[in-house]
FISE-670750 format. One record per residue: x, y, z of N, C-alpha, C in turn; residue in three letters. Coordinates in steps of 0.001 Angstrom, whole numbers, always signed. Layout:
# residues N
+---------+---------+---------+---------+---------+---------+---------+---------+---------+---------+
!   neast !  nnorth !     nup !  caeast ! canorth !    caup !   ceast !  cnorth !     cup ! residuo !
+---------+---------+---------+---------+---------+---------+---------+---------+---------+---------+
!       X !       Y !       Z !       X !       Y !       Z !       X !       Y !       Z !     ALA !
...
+---------+---------+---------+---------+---------+---------+---------+---------+---------+---------+
//
This chain:
# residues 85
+---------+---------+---------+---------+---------+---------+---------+---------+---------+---------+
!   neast !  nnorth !     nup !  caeast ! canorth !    caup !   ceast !  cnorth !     cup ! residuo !
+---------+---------+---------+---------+---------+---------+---------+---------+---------+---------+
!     +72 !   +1504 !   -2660 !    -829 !   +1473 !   -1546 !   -1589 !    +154 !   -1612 !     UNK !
!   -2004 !    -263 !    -499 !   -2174 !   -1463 !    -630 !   -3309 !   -1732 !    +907 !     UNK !
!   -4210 !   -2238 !    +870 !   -5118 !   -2241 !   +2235 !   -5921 !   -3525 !   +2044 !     UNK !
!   -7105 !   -3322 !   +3217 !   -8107 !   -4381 !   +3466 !   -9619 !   -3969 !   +3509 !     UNK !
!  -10618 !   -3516 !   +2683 !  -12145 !   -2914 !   +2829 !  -12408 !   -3838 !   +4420 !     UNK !
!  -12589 !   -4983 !   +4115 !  -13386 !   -5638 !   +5015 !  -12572 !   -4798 !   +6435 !     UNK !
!  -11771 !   -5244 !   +6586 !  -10810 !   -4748 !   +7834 !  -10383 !   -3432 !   +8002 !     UNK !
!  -10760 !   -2864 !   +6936 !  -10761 !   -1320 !   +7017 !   -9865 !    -661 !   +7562 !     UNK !
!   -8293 !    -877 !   +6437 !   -7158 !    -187 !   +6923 !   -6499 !    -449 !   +5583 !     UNK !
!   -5671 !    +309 !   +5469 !   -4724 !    +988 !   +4198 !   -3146 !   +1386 !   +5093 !     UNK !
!   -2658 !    +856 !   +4095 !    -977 !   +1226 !   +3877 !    -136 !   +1728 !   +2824 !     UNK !
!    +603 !   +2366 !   +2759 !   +1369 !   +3084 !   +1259 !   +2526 !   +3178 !   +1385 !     UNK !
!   +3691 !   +3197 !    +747 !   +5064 !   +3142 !    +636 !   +5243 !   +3586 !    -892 !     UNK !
!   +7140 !   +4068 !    -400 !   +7365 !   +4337 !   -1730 !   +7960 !   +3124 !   -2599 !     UNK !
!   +7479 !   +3270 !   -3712 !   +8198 !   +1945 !   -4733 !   +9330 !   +2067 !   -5388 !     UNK !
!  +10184 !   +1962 !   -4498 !  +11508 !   +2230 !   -4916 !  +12514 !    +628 !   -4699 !     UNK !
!  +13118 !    +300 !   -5856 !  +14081 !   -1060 !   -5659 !  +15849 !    -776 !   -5252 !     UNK !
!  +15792 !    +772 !   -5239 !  +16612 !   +1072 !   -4863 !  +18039 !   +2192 !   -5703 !     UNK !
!  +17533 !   +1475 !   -6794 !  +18321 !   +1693 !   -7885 !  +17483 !   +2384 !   -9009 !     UNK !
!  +16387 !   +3354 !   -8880 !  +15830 !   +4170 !   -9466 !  +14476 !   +3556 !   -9966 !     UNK !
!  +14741 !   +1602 !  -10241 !  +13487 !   +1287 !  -10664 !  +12243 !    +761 !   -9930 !     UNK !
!  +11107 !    +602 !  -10239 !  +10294 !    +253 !   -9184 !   +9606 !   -1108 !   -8997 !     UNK !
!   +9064 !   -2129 !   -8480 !   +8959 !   -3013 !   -8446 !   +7207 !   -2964 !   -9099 !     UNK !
!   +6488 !   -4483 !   -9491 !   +5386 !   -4598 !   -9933 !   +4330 !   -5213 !   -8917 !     UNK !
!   +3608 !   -4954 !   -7833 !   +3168 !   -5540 !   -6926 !   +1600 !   -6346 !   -7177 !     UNK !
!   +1525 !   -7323 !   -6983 !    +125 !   -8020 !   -6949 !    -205 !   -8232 !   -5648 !     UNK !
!   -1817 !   -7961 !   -5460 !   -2139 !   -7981 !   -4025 !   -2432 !   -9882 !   -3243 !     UNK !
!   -2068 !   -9740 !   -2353 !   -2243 !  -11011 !   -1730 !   -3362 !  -11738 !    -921 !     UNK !
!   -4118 !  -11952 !   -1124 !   -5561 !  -12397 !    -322 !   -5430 !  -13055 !    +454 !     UNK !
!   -5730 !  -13349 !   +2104 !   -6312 !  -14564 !   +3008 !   -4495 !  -15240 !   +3640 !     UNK !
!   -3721 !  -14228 !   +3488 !   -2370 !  -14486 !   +3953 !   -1687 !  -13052 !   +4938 !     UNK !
!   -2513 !  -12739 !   +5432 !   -2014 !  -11854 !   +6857 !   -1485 !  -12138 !   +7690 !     UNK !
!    +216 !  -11337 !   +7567 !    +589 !  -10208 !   +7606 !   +1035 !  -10221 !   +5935 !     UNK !
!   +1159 !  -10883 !   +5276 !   +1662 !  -10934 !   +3814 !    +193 !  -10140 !   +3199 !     UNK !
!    +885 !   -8420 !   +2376 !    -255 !   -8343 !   +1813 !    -376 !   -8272 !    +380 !     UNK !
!   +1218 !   -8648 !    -404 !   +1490 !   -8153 !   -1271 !   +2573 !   -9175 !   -2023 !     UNK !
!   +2942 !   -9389 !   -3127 !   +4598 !   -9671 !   -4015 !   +3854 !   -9261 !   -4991 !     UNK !
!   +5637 !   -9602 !   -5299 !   +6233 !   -8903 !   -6652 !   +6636 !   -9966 !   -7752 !     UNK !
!   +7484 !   -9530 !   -8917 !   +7671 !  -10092 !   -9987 !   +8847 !  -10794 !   -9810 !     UNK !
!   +9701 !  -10465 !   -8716 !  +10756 !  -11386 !   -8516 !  +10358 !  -12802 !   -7308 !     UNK !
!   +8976 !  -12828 !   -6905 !   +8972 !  -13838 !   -6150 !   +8913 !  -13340 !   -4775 !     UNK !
!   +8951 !  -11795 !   -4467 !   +9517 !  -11439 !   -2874 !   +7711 !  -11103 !   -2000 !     UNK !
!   +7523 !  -11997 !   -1138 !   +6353 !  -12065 !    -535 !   +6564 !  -10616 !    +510 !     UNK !
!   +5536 !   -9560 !    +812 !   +5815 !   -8140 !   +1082 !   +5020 !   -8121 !   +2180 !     UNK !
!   +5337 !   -7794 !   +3481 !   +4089 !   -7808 !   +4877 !   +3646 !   -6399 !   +5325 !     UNK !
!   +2683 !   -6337 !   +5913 !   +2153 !   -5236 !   +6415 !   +3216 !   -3930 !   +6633 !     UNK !
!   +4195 !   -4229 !   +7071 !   +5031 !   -2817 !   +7685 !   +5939 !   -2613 !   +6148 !     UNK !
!   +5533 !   -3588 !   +5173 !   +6733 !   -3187 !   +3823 !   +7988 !   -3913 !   +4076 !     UNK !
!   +8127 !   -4575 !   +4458 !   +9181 !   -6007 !   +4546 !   +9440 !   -7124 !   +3879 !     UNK !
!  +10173 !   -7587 !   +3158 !  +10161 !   -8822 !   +2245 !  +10069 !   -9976 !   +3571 !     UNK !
!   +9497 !  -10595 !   +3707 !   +9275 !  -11561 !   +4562 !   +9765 !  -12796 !   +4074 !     UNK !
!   +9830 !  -13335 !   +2589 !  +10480 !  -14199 !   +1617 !  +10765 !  -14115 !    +180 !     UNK !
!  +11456 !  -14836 !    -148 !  +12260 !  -14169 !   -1096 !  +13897 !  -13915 !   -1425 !     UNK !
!  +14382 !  -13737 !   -2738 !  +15459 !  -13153 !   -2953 !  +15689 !  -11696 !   -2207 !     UNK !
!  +15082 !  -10667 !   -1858 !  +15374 !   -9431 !    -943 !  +14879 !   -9314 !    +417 !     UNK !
!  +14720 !  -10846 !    +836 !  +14156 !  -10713 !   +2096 !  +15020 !   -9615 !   +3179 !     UNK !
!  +14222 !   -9520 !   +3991 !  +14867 !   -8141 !   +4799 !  +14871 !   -6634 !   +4369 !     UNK !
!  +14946 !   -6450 !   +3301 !  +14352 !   -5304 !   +2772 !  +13209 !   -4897 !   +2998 !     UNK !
!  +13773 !   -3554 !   +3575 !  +12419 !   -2607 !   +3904 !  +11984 !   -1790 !   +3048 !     UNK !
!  +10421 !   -1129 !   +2263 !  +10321 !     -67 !   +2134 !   +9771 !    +904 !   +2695 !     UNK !
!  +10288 !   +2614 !   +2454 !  +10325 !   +3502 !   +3316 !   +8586 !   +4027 !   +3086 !     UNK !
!   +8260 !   +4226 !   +4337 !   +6363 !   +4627 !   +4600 !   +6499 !   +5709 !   +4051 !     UNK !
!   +5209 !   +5853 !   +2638 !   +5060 !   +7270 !   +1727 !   +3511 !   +8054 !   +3506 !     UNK !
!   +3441 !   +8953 !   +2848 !   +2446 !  +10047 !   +4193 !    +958 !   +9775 !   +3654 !     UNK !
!    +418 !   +9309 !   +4541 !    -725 !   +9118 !   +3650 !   -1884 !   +8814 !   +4842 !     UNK !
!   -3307 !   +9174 !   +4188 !   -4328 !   +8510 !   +5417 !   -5247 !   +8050 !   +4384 !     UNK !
!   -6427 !   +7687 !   +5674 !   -7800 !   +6927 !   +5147 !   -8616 !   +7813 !   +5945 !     UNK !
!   -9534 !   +8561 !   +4538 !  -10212 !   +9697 !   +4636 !  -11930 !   +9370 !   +4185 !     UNK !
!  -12712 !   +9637 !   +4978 !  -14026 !   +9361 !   +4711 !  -14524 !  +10568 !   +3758 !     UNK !
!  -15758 !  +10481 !   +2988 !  -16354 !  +11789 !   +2419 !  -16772 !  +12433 !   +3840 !     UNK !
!  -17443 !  +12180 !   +4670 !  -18179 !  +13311 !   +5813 !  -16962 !  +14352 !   +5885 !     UNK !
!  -15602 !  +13593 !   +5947 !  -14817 !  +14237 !   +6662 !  -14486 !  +15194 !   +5734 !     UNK !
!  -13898 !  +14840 !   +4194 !  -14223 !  +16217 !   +3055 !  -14514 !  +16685 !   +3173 !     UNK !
!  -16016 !  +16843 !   +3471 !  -17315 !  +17445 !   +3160 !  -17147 !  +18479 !   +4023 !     UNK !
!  -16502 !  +18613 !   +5484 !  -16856 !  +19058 !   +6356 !  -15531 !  +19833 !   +6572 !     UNK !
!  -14822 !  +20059 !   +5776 !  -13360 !  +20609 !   +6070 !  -13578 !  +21304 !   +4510 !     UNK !
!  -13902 !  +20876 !   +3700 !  -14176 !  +21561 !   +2065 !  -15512 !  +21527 !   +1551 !     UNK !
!  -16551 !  +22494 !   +2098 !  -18284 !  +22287 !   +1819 !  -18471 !  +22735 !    +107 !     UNK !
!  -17381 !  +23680 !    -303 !  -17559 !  +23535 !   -2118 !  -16907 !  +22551 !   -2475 !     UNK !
!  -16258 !  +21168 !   -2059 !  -15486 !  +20513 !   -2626 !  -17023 !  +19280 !   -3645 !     UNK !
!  -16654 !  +19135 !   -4899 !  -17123 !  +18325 !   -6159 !  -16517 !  +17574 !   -6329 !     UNK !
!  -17007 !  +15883 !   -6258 !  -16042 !  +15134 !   -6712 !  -16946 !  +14754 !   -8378 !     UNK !
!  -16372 !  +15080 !   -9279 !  -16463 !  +14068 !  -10802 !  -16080 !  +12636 !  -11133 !     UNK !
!  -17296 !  +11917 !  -11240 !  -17187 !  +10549 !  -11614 !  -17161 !  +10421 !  -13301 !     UNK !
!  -16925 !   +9615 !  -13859 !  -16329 !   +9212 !  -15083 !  -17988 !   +8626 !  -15611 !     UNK !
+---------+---------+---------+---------+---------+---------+---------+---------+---------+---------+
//
């Protein structure tokens, strides 16, 4: 998963290289639609696309996922506790 606070949006996919193993992603700053690469060099864009790179064109497949506020917890689960460390 991978997003923007300031811009306030999130994305997630599954990490799959295809062949059972998974790739190592570092996040990418101040280069939008690029939000992401990896350890082989492959620059990764918003929709999960190698944009450059050795696997350019490769897609990965969208994992199910949202961006959930506490009110909205709170208000769908009123015993819900979250534990901080």
């Amino acid at each position: 998963m991978v997003g923007n606070a300031q811009d306030n949006f999130v994305v997630s996919f599954l990490n799959d290289r295809g062949d059972g193993s998974t790739f190592s992603f570092t996040a990418v700053q101040n280069e939008y639609p690029v939000l992401m690469s990896d350890e082989e060099g492959n620059l990764w864009d918003a929709f999960g696309t190698v944009v450059s790179g050795p696997r350019k064109g490769m897609q990965l497949e969208h994992a199910s996922s949202f961006m959930g506020y506490w009110f909205s917890f709170a208000a769908f689960y009123p015993e819900l506790t979250i534990y901080g460390e």
